[in-house]
Each structure stands twice: as C-alpha cells, then as structure tokens.
C-alpha positions as CSV (number, residue, x, y, z in Angstrom):
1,X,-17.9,-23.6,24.2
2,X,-18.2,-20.0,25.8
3,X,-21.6,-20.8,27.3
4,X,-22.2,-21.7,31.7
5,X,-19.5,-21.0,34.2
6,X,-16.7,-22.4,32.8
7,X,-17.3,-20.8,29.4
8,X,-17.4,-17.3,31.3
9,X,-14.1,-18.1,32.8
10,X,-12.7,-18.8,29.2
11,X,-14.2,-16.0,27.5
12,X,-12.7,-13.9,30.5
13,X,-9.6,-14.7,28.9
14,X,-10.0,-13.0,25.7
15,X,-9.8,-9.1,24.9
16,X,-11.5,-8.4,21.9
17,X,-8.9,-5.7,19.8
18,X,-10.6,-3.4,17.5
19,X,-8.0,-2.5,14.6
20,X,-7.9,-0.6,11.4
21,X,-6.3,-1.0,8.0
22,X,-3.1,-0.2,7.1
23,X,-3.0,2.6,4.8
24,X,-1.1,1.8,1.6
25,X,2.3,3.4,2.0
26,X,6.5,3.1,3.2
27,X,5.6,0.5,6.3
28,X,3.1,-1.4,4.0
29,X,6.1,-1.8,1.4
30,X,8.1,-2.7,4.4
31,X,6.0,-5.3,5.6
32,X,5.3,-7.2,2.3
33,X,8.8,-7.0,1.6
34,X,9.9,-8.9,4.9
35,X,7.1,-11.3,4.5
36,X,8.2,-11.9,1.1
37,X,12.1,-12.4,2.5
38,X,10.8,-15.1,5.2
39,X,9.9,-17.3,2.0
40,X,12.5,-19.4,0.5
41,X,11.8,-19.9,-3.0
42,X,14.0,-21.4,-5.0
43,X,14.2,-19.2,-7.7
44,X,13.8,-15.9,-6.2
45,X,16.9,-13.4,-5.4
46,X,17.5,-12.4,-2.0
47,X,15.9,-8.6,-1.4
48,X,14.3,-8.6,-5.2
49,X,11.0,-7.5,-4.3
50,X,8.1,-9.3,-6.4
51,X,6.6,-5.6,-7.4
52,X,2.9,-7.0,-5.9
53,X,2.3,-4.5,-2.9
54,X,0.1,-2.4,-4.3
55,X,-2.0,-5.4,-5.5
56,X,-1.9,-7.4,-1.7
57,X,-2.8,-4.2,-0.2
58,X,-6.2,-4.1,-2.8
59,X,-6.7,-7.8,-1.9
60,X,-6.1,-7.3,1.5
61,X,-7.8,-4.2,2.5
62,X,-4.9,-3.4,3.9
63,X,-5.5,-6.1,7.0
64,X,-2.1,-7.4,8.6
65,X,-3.6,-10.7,9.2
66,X,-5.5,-11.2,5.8
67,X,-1.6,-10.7,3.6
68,X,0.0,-13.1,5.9
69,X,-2.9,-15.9,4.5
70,X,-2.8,-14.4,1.1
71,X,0.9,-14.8,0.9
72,X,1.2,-18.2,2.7
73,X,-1.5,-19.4,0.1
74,X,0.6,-18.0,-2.8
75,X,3.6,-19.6,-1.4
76,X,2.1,-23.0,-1.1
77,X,0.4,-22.4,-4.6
78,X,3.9,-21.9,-6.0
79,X,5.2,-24.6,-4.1
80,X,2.7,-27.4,-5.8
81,X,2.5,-25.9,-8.9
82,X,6.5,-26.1,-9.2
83,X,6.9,-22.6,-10.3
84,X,8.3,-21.4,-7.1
85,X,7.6,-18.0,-8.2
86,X,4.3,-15.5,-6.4
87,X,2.8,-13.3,-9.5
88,X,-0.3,-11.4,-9.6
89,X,-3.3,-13.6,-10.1
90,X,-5.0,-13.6,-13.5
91,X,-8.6,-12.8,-13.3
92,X,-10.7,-15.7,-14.6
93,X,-14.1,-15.1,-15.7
94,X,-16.7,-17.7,-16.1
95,X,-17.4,-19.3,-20.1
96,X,-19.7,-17.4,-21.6
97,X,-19.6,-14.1,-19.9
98,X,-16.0,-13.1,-21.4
C-alpha cells in the first residue's frame, strides 16, 4: 500500500510519534476515572470509581491507547455477559498445572 509513487505520497502523510508510558500516579487515576464515567452501565453509580487503576496501569503498561481497548473490551464483556459491572479479571490457569 505504501510502496511506488503514490504510496510515497501517502506515507508522506504520516508522522510517526514516539511516546512513553504513563507513570502510575494522580493523572493516571484521572484518566481511568473519566474513561470509566463515559460508560453507561446500568448498575454502576455516577463518580464510584471501580477501585482497578492500579491493575489497568499493570495490564496496560501504562499505554493511553492500550486502557482505552482494555476498557472497551471489559465494557462489552459486561455488556454480553449481563453483569454490567468491570471487575478485575480472575487468573485462569490451564487443567493440570493448578
């Protein structure tokens, strides 16, 4: 797609942004918390936070983009398993091992 003249003229039209991880910390909080308030769960109360931070900034690596997925997937999650509820994930392991 990027390849000849024409793919030179769309690659052009990209800027490739380096960025780092957020550090764990008062704007993360911040940000979980707003991303949490855009959902609207049934059972959840307005500005009660879901306590998970800590654990979407582990799962995350602290990447802006990656908790947006993460958080869209646990929405939708709760939204087809009729729990309308986000909680931490329980660790599965495989039969067998524990």
């Amino acid at each position: 797609m990027l390849s000849g003249t024409r793919g030179a003229q769309i690659a052009g039209r990209f800027t490739l942004i380096t960025t780092e991880p957020s550090p764990f910390g008062p704007e993360w909080r911040g940000l979980v918390a707003t991303l949490e308030h855009t959902l609207l769960r049934h059972d959840h109360k307005p500005g009660a936070p879901t306590g998970l931070d800590r654990c979407w900034h582990h799962r995350t690596g602290g990447m802006i983009g990656a908790l947006s997925h993460q958080i869209r997937g646990a929405a939708l999650g709760a939204i087809l398993t009729f729990t309308e509820k986000i909680t931490k994930p329980v660790r599965r392991t495989r039969p067998g091992r524990g």
